[in-house]
VOBA-448862 format. One record per residue: residue in one letter; x, y, z of N, C-alpha, C, CB in turn. Coordinates in Angstrom, 3 decimals. Last residue first. Glycine has a CB too. Example, Ala and Ser with C-alpha at 12.3 -4.5 7.8 and 13.67 -1.06 7.14 Angstrom:
# residues 2
resn,n.X,n.Y,n.Z,ca.X,ca.Y,ca.Z,c.X,c.Y,c.Z,cb.X,cb.Y,cb.Z
s,12.850,-2.250,7.080,13.670,-1.060,7.140,12.900,0.030,7.870,14.084,-0.598,5.725
a,13.190,-5.690,7.800,12.300,-4.500,7.800,13.200,-3.300,7.800,11.308,-4.473,9.046
END
This chain:
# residues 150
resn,n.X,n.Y,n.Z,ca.X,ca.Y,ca.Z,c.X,c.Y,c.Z,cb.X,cb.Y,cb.Z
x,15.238,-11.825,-9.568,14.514,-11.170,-10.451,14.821,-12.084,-11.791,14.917,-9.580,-10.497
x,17.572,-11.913,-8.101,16.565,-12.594,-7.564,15.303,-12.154,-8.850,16.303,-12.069,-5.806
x,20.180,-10.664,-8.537,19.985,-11.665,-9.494,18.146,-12.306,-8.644,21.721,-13.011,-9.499
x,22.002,-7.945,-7.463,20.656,-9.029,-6.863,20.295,-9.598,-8.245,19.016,-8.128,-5.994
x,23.989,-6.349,-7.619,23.952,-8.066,-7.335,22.977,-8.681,-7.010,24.682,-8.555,-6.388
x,22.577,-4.011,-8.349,23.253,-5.314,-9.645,23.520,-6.294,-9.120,24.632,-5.116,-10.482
x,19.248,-3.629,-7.104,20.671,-3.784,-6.798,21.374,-4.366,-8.079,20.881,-4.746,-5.513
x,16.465,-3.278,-8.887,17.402,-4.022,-7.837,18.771,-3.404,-8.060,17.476,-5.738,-8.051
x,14.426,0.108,-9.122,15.292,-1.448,-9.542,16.208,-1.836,-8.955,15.917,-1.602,-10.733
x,11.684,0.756,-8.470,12.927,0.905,-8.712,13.536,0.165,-8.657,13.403,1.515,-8.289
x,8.209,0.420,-9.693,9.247,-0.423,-8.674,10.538,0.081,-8.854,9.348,-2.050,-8.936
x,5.627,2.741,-8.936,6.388,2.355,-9.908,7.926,1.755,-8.779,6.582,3.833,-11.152
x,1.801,2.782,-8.829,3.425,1.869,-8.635,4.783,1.462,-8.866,3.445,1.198,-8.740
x,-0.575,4.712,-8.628,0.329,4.453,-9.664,1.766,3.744,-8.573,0.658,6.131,-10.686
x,-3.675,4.909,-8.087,-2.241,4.962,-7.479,-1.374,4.000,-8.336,-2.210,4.489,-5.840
x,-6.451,6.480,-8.013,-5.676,6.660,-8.710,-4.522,5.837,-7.960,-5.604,8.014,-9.017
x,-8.480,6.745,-5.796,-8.817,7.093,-7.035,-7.648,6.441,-7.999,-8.975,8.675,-7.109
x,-8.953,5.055,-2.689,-7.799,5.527,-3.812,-8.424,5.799,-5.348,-6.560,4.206,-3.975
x,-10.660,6.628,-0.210,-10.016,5.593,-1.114,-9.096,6.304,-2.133,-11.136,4.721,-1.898
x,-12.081,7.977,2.710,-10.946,7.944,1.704,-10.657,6.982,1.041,-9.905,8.177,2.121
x,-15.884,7.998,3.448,-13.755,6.822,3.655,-13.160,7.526,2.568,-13.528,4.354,3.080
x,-18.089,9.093,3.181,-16.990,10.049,4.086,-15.771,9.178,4.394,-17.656,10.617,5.670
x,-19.792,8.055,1.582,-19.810,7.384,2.770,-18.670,8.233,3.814,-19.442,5.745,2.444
x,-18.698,9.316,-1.051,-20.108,9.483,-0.185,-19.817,9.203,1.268,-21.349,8.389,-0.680
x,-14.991,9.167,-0.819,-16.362,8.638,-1.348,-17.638,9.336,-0.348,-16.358,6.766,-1.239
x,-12.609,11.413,-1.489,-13.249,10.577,-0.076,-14.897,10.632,-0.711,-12.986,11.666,1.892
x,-10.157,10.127,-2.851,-11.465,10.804,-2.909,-12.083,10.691,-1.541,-12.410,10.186,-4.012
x,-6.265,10.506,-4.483,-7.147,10.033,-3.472,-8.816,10.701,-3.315,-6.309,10.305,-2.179
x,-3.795,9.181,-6.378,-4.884,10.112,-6.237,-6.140,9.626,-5.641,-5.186,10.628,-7.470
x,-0.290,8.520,-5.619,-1.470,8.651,-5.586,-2.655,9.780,-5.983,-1.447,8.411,-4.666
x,2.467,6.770,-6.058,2.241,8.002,-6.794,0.351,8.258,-6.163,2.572,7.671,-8.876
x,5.089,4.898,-4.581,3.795,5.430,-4.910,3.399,6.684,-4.946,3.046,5.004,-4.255
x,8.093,3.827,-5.403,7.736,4.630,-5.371,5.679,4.952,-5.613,8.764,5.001,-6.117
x,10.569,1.158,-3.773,9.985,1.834,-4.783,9.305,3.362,-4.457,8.993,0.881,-5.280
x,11.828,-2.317,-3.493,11.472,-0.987,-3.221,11.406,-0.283,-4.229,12.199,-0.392,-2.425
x,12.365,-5.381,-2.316,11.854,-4.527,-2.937,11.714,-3.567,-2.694,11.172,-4.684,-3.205
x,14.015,-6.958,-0.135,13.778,-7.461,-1.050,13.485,-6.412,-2.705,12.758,-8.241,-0.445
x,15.715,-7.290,2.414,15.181,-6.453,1.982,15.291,-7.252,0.335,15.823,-5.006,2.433
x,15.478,-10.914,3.984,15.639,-9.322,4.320,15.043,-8.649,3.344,17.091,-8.757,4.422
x,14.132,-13.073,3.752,15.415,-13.091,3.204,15.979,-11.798,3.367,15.427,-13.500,1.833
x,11.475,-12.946,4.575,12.279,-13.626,6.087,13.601,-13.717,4.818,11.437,-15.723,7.150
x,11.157,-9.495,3.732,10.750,-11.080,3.719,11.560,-11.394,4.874,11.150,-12.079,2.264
x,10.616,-5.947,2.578,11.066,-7.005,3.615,10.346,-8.022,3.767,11.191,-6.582,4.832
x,9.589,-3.630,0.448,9.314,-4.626,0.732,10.395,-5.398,1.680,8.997,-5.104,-0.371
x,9.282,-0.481,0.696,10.037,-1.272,0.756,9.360,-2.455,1.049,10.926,-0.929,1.464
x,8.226,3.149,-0.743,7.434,1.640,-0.036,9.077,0.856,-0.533,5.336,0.758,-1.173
x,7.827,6.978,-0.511,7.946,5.458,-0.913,8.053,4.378,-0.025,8.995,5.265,-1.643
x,4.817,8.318,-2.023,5.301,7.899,-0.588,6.841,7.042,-1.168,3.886,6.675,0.406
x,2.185,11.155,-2.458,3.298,9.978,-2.755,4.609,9.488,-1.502,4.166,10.614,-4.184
x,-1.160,12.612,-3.148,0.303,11.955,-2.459,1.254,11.163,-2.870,0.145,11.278,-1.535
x,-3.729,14.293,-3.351,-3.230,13.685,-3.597,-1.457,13.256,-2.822,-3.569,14.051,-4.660
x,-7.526,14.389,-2.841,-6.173,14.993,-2.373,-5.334,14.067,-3.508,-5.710,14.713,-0.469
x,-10.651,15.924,-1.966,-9.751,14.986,-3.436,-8.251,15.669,-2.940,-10.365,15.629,-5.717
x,-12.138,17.253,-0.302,-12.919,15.861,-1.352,-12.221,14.976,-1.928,-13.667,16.238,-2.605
x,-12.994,18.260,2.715,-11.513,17.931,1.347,-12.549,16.698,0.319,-9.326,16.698,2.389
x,-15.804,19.733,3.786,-14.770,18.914,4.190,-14.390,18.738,2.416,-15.275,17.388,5.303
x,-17.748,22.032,3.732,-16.583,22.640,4.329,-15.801,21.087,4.656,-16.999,23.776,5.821
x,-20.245,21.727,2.026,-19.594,20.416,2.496,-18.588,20.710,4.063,-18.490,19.831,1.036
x,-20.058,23.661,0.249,-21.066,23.354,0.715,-20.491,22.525,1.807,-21.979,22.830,-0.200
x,-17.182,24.251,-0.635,-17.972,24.896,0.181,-18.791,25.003,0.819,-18.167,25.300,0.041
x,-14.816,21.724,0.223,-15.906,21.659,-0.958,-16.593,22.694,0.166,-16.823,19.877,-1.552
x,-11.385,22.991,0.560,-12.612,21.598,0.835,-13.728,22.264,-0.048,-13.315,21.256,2.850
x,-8.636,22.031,-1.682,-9.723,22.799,-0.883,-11.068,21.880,-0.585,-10.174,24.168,-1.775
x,-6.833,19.238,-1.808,-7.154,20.347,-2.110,-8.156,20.858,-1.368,-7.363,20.386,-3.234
x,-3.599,18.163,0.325,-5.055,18.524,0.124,-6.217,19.276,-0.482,-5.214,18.702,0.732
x,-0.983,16.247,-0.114,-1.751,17.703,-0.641,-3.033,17.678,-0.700,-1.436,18.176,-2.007
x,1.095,14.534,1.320,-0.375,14.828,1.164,-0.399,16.348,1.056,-1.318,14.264,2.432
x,3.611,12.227,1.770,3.491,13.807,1.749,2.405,13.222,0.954,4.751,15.063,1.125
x,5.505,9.686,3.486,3.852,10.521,3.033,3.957,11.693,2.688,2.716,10.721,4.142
x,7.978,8.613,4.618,7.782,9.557,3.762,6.795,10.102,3.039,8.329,9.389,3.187
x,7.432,5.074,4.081,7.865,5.997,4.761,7.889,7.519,3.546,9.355,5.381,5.432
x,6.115,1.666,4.129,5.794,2.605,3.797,6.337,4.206,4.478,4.635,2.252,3.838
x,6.463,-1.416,3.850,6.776,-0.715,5.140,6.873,0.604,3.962,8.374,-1.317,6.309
x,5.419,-4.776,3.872,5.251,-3.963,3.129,5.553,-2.413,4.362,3.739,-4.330,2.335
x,6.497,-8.430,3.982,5.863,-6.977,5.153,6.117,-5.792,4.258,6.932,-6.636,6.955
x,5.992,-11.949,3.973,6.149,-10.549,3.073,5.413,-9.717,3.722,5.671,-10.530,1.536
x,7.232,-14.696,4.658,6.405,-13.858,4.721,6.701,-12.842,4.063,6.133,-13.624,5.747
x,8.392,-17.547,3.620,7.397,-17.365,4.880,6.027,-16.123,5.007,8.472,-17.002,6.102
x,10.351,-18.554,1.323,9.910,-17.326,1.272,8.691,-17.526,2.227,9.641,-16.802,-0.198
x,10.729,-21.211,0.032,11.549,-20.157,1.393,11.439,-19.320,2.183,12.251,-19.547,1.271
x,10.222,-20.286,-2.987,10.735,-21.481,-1.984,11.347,-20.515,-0.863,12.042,-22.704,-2.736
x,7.317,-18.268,-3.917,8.498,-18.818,-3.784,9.414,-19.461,-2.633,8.992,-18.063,-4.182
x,4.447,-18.685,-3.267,5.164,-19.734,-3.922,6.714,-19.791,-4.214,4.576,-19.829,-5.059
x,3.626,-16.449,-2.349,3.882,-17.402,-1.521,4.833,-18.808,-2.049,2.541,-17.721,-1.084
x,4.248,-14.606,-4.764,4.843,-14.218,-2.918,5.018,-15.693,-2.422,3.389,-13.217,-1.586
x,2.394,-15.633,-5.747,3.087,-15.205,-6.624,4.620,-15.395,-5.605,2.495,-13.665,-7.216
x,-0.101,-14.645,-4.945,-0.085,-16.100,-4.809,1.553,-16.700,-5.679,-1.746,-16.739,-5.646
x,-0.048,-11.916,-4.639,0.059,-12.989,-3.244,0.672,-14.243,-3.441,-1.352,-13.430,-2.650
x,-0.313,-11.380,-7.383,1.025,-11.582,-6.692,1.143,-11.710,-5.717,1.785,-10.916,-6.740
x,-2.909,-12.346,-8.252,-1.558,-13.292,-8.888,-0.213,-12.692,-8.286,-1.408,-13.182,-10.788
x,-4.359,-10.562,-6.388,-4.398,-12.113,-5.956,-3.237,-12.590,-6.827,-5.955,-13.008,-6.298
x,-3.802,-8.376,-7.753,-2.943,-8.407,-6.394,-3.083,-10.047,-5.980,-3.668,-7.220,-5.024
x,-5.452,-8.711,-10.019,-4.149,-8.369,-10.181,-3.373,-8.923,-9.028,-4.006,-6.926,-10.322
x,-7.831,-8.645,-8.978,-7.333,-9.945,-9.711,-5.954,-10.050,-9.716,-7.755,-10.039,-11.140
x,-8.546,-6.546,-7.891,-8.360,-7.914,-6.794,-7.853,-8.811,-7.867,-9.957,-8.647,-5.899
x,-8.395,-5.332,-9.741,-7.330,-5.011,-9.009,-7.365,-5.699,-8.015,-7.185,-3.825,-8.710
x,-10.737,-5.992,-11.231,-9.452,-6.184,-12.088,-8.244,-6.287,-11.221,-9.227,-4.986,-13.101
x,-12.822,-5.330,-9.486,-12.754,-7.145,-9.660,-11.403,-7.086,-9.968,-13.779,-8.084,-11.023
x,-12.689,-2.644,-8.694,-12.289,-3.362,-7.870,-12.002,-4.869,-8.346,-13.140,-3.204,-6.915
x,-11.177,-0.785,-11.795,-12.058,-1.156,-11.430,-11.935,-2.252,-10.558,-12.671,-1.247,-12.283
x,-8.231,-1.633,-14.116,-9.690,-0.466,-13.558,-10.641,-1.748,-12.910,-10.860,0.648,-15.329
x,-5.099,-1.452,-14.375,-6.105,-2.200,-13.823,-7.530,-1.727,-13.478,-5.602,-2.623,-12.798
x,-2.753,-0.926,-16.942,-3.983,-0.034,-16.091,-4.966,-1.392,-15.521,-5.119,1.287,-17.401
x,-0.564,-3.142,-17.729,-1.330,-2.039,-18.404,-1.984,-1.901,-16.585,-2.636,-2.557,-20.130
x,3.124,-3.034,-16.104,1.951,-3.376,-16.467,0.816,-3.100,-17.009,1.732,-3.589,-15.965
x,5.262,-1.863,-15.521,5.679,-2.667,-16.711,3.642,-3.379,-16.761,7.488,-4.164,-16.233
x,4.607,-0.841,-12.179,5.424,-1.156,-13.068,5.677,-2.400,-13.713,6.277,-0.837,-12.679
x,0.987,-0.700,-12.072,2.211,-1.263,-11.815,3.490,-1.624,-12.535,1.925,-2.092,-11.442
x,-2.128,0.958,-11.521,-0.922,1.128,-12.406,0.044,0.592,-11.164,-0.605,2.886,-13.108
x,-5.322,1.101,-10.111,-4.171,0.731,-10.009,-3.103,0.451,-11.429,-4.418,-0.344,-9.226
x,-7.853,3.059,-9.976,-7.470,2.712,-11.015,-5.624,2.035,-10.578,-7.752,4.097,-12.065
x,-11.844,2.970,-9.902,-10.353,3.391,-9.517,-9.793,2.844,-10.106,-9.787,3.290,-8.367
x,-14.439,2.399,-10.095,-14.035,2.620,-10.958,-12.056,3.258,-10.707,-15.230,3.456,-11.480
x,-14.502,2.310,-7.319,-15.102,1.382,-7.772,-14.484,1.658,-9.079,-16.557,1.327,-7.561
x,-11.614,3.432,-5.221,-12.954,3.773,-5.757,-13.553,2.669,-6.755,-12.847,5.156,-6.504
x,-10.122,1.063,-3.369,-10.439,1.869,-4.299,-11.986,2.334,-4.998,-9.706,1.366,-5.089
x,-10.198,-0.601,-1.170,-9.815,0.584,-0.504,-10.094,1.514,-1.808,-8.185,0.572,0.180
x,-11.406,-2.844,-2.064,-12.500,-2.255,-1.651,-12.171,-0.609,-1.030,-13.116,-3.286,-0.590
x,-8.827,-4.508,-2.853,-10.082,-3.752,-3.546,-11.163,-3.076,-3.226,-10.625,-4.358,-4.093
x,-8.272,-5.202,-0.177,-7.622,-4.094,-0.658,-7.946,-3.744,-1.749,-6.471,-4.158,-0.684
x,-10.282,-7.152,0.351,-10.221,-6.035,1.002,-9.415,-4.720,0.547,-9.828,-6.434,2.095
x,-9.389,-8.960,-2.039,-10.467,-8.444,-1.715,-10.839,-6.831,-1.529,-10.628,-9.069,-0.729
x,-6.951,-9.652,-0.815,-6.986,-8.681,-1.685,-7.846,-8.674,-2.346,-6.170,-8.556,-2.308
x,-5.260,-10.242,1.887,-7.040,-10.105,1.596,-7.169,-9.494,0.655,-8.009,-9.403,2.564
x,-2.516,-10.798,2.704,-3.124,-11.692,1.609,-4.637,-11.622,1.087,-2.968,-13.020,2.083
x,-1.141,-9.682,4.660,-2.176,-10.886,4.978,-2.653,-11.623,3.669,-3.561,-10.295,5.756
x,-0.237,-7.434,3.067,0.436,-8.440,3.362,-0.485,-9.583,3.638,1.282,-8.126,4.369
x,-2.900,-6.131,2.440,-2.151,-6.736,1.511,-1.188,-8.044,1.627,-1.496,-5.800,1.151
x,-3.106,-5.051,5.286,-4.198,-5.950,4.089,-3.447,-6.449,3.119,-5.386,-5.049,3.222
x,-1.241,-3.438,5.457,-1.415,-4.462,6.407,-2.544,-5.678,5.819,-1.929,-3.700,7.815
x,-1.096,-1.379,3.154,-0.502,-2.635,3.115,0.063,-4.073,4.549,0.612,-2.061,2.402
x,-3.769,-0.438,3.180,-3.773,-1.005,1.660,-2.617,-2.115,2.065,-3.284,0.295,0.193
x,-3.991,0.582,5.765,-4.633,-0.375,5.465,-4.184,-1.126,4.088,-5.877,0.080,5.507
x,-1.996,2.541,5.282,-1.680,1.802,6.188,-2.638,0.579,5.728,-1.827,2.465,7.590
x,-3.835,4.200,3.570,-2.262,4.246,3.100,-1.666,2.789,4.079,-1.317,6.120,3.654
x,-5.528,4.690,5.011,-5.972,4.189,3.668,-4.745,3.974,3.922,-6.645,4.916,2.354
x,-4.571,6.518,7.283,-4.849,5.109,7.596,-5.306,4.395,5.873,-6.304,5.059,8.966
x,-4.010,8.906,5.731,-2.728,8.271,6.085,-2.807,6.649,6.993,-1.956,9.483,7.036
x,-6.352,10.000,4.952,-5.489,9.200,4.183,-4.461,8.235,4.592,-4.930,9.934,3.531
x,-7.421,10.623,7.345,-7.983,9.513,7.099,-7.188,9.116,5.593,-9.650,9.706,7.130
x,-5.631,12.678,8.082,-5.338,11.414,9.006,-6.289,10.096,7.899,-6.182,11.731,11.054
x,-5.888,14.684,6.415,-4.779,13.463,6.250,-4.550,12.726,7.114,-3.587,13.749,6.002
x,-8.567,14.814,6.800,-8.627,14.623,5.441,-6.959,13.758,5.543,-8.868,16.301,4.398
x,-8.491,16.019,9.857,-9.365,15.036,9.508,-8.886,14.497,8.213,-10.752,15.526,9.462
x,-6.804,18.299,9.203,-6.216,17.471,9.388,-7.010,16.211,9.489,-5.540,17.802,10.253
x,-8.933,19.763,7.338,-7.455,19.236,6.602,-6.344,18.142,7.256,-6.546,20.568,6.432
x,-10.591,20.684,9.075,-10.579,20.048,8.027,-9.893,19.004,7.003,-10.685,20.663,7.739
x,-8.751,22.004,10.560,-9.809,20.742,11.095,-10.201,20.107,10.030,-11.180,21.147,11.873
x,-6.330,24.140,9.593,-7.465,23.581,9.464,-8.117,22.057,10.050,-7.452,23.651,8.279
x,-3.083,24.896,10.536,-3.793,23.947,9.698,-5.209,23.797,10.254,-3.049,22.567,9.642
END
């Protein structure tokens, strides 16, 4: 593997970490700022969120969403199974411009396991040489039949 390529999935594989150590804390701000400006978050059963104001808007009604239920202390977001495809790097450039990935994600509270699922991504690495998210699609797989928490 290329220098190239492994620079390109280390700096995905901290985007990927940041979106949900940020998240949990509740800065979803900050986790608008991991997407391209015109980027684009998709959540299951929801329309298209474009653009950083829409997808800080989005994630602020389910922090605030998180905290309000009774009981409920904290929420840890735990991410396993990355696979990254890198496409070629740019000739002029000799660094990756545009990759893509998918992972899946579990949610854990102080009630144990709560949520889980599947991210779909498309990733850029902006001017500034950060990886963000072009694209990442959310889709939630569904509870348990005895889970009535829904």
């Amino acid at each position: 593997m290329d220098l190239w390529e492994l620079d390109a999935r280390e700096g995905i594989r901290d985007l990927v970490a940041r979106y949900t150590h940020l998240g949990d804390g509740g800065r979803v701000d900050e986790v608008a700022e991991l997407f391209e400006p015109d980027g684009v978050l998709e959540a299951s059963g929801q329309p298209p969120y474009v653009g950083r104001e829409a997808i800080a808007g989005f994630l602020g009604g389910l922090a605030d969403g998180h905290v309000a239920v009774p009981g409920i202390t904290y929420v840890r977001h735990h991410v396993a199974n990355v696979c990254i495809d890198v496409d070629p790097p740019d000739p002029v450039s000799g660094q990756a411009e545009w990759a893509s990935g998918q992972a899946y994600w579990q949610v854990v509270n102080n009630a144990g396991l709560w949520r889980w699922g599947r991210y779909r991504d498309r990733y850029h690495r902006s001017a500034d040489g950060r990886w963000r998210f072009a694209h990442r699609t959310v889709r939630r797989d569904p509870p348990l039949a005895d889970d009535r928490s829904d």
